[in-house]
N, C-alpha and C positions, 0 to 999 in steps of 0.2 A: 770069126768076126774080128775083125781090125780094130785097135786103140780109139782111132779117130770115127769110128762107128759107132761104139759103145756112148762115145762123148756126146753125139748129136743125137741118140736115143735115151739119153738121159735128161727124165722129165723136170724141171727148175722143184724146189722146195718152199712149198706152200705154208707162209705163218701163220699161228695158230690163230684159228677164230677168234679164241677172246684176251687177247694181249689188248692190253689197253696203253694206248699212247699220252703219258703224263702231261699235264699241264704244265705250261712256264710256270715257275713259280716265281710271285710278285716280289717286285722288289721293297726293302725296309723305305723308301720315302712315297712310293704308292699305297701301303700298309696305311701308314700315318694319316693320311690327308684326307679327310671326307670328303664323300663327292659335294658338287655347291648345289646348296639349297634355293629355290630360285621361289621370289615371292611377289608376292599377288595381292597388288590393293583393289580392294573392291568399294566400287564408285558409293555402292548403296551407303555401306560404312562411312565413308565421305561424309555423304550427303546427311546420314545423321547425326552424326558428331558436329557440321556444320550449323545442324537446327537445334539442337540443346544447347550450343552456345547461346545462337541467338535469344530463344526463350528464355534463357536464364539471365539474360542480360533486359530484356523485357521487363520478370516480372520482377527483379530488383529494381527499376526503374519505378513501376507503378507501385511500389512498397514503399520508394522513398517521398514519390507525390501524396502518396493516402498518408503518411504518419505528418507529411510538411505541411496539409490541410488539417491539422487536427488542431482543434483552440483548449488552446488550457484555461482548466478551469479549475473552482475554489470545491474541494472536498471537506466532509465530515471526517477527523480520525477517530473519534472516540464519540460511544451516547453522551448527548448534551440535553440537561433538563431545561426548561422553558426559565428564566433569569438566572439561568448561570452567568458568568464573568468569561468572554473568549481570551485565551492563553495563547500563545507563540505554539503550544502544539497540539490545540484543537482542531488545525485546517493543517489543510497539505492542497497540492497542485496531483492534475491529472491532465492528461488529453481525450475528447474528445474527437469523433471522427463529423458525428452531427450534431447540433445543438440548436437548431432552426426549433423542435421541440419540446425544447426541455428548459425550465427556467434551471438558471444560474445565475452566478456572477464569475465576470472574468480574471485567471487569474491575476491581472495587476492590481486590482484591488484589496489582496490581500492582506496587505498592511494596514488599511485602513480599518479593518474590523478590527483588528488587535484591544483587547481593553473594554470592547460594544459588549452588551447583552443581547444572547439566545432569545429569542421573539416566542418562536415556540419551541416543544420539543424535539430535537434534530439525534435522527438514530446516524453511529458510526458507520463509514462506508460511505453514505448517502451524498450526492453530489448537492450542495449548499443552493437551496432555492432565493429569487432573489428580494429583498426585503426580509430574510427570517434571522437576522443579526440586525441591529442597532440602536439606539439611545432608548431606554422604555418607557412607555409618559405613564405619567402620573393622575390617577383620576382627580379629577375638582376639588379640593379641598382635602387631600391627603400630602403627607411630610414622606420622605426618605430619611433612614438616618443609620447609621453604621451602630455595631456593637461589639464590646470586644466582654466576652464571656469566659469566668473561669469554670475547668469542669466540676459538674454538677451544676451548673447557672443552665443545663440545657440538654436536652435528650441528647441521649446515646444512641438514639435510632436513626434515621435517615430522615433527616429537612429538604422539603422541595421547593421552588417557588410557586406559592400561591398556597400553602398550607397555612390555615388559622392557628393561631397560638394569641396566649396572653401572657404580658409582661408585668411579671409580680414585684411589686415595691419590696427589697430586700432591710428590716432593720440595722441601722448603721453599728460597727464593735461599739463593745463595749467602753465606755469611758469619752466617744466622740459625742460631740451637740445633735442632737434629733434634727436631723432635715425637715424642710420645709413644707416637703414632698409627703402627701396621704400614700395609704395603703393599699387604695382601690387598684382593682386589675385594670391594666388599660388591654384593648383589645386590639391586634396586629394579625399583619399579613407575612409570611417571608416572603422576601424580593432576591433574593438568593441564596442557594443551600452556604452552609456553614463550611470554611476554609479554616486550617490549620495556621494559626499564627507564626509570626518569626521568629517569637521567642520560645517555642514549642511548647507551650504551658496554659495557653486561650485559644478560642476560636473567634474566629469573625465571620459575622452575620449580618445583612441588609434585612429592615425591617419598612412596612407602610406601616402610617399609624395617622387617624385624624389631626388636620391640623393642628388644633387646640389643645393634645395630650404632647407634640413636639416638644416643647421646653424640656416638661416636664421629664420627657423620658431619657434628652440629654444630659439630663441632671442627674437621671438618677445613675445613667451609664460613665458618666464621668468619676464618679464617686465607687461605680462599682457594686452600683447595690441593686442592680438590677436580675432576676433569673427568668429564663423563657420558660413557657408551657404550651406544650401541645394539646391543640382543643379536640372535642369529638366532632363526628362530623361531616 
């Protein structure tokens, strides 16, 4: 057999089954760069975020109408007994949202109670009813009259208005003229509990008393010779 026989009966060489042909390998600036993220707004989300604004915007609106209808009104700060004396910080201001029924007074009236007497008893807290502050009248032939008492001229326990008491003729010191003034108890109402004086050493007291014992009883409190007593009762 000939050179050029052998050449053409010579079968091609077959690669091996499992050679595996390498990938390109990526280059450093395709490494780097992530693929792009592609984003997706959804309508629904829109449409929410759309209506939470607006309800929020709503119920601020109706928050600031309900609090701009609201009337200010005259409050209780503190229990106030029935002829107490009203103080700069016995009342305070509040709003209301309704008051069609609820007595009050409104607050611009506040200043004008300053100084008035408690009508009746008023608990703290309590929105101020109207008519229960001002001037106290005096039944028909009764005095009002101020007292300034040193301690021991008067209990140590708690004075209310309208607690009975008698006012004892105190003997004047020793070496002064005997007043004019008998011994007899005179019989009284207090017209307001008892306050601590300015000079921190008396209290002051509103007392009712029949006309006819009045003089009398500024006499004896000018001089000092008066003591209170708490009646039974």
């Amino acid at each position: 057999m000939s050179v050029g026989e052998r050449v053409r009966q010579a079968k091609p060489r077959r690669a091996p089954e499992n050679t595996v042909t390498p990938a390109p390998r990526a280059t450093d600036e395709q490494t780097l760069q992530p693929a792009p993220v592609r984003t997706r707004r959804s309508p629904r989300l829109i449409a929410l975020g759309v209506l939470a604004v607006t309800l929020g915007g709503l119920g601020a609106a109706a928050l600031f109408d309900r609090v701009a209808e609201q009337e200010q009104v005259v409050v209780v700060t503190g229990d106030l007994p029935r002829g107490a004396t009203i103080g700069v910080e016995d009342l305070g201001v509040t709003g209301l949202g309704s008051t069609a029924s609820i007595s009050h007074v409104p607050a611009a009236e506040l200043d004008q109670l300053i100084g008035q007497t408690a009508l009746i008893d008023l608990a703290g807290g309590s929105v101020l009813p109207a008519g229960a502050i001002g001037a106290q009248d005096l039944a028909p032939g009764d005095s009002r009259l101020g007292l300034r008492l040193l301690p021991g001229r008067l209990p140590t326990g708690p004075l209310t208005p309208g607690d009975r008491v008698s006012l004892i003729p105190v003997p004047p010191p020793s070496g002064e003229t005997e007043a004019t003034t008998t011994g007899v108890p005179i019989t009284a109402v207090v017209a307001s509990a008892p306050t601590l004086a300015p000079d921190q050493s008396s209290w002051l007291v509103d007392v009712e008393v029949p006309e006819r014992y009045a003089g009398q009883v500024a006499e004896l409190a000018a001089t000092d010779r008066v003591a209170l007593v708490r009646e039974g009762g």
